[in-house]
C-alpha atoms as one frame of an Amber mdcrd trajectory, in Angstrom:
protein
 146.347 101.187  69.209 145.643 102.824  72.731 142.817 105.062  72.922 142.433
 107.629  76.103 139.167 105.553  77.114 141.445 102.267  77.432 143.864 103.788
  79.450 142.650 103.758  82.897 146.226 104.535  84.544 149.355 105.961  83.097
 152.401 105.425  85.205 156.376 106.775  83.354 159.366 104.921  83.926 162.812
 105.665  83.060 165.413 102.550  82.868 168.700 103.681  82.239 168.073 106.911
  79.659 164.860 105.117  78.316 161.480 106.305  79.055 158.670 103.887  79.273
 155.056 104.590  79.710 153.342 101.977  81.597 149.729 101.348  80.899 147.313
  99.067  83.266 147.082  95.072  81.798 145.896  93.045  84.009 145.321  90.294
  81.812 149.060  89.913  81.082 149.940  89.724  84.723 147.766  86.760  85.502
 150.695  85.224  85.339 152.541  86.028  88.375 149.554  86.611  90.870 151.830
  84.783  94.192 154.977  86.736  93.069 155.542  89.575  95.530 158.174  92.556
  94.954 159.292  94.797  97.220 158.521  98.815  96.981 155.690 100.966  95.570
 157.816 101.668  92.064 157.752  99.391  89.257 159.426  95.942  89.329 161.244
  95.183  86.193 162.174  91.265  85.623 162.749  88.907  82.285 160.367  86.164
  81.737 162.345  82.863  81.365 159.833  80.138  79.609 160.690  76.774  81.179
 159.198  72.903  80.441 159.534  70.332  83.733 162.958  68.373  83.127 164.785
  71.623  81.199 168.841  71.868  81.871 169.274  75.766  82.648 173.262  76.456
  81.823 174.971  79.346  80.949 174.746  78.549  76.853 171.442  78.133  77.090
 170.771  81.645  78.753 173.186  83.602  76.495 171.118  81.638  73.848 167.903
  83.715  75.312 169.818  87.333  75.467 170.924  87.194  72.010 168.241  85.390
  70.638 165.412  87.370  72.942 166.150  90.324  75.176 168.839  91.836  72.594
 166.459  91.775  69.773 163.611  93.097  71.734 163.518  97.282  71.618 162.218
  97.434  75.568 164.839  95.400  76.847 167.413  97.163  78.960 169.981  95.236
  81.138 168.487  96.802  84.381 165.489  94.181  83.130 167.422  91.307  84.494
 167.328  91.960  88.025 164.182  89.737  88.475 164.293  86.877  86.682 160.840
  84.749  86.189 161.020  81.527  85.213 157.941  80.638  84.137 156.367  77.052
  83.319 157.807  74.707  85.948 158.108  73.946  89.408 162.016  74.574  90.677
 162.338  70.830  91.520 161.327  70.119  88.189 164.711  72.004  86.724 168.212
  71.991  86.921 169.882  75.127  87.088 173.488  74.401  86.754 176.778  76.243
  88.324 177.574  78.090  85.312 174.187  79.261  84.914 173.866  80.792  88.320
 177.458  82.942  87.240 175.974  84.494  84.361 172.771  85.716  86.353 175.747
  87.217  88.978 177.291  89.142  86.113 173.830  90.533  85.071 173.462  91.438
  88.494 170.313  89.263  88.955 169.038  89.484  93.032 165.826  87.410  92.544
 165.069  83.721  91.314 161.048  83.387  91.027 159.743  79.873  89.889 156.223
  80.002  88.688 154.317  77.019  87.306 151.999  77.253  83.931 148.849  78.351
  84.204 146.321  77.035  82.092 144.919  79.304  79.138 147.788  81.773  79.886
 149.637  83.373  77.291 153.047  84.465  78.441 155.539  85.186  76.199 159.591
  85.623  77.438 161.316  88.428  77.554 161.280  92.147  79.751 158.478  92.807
  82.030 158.056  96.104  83.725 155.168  95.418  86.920 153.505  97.598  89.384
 150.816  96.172  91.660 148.074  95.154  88.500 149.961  97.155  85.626 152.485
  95.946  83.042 154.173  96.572  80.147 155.083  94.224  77.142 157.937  93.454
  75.637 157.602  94.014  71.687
């Protein structure tokens, strides 16, 4: 639980009719340090885990919105306008046709490839980020 002495910046966002309050974390954006976004407002995206050699289809990522983002109470489908994938270099995946469709009908406009960094936790789902603040999915 949040006290007022751990909250060092409050910043409210409103996706779709859902208010979010976003609270700083900079330990849980380590993870994207070379990703830029554009704008001063927050940046929402899904966080895609990936391994070096993974087939990305369609299956497999309607797999991850039932299995993931649907059951998660932050996610909204404004969330998948950024999509992270996170763990492995883009050579090292292969992101087939049918894949790239489904991300069209979510209305996805960015593809970020970020490779593992060691000792970070990152777990999949919504992300909400502004500058060094972030809010978890959960």
């Amino acid at each position: 639980m949040l006290s007022n002495a751990d909250i060092e910046e409050e910043i409210t966002l409103t996706v779709g009719k859902v208010r979010y309050l976003l609270v700083s974390n900079q330990e849980n954006v380590n993870f994207i340090p070379d990703v830029n976004f554009k704008g001063d407002d927050p940046t929402l995206l899904i966080v895609y885990l990936t391994s070096p050699g993974d087939r990305i289809s369609k299956s497999a990522l309607l797999d991850f919105r039932t299995n993931v983002l649907d059951r998660d109470d932050v996610f909204q489908p404004e969330f998948c306008s950024n999509i992270v994938y996170y763990g492995s270099k883009k050579d090292d995946l292969e992101i087939e046709p049918d894949a790239l469709e489904q991300l069209a009908t979510w209305h996805t406009e960015t593809q970020t490839f970020v490779t593992a960094r060691s000792g970070a936790n990152v777990a999949p789902g919504p992300y909400a980020i502004k500058l060094l603040c972030a809010i978890e999915h959960g």
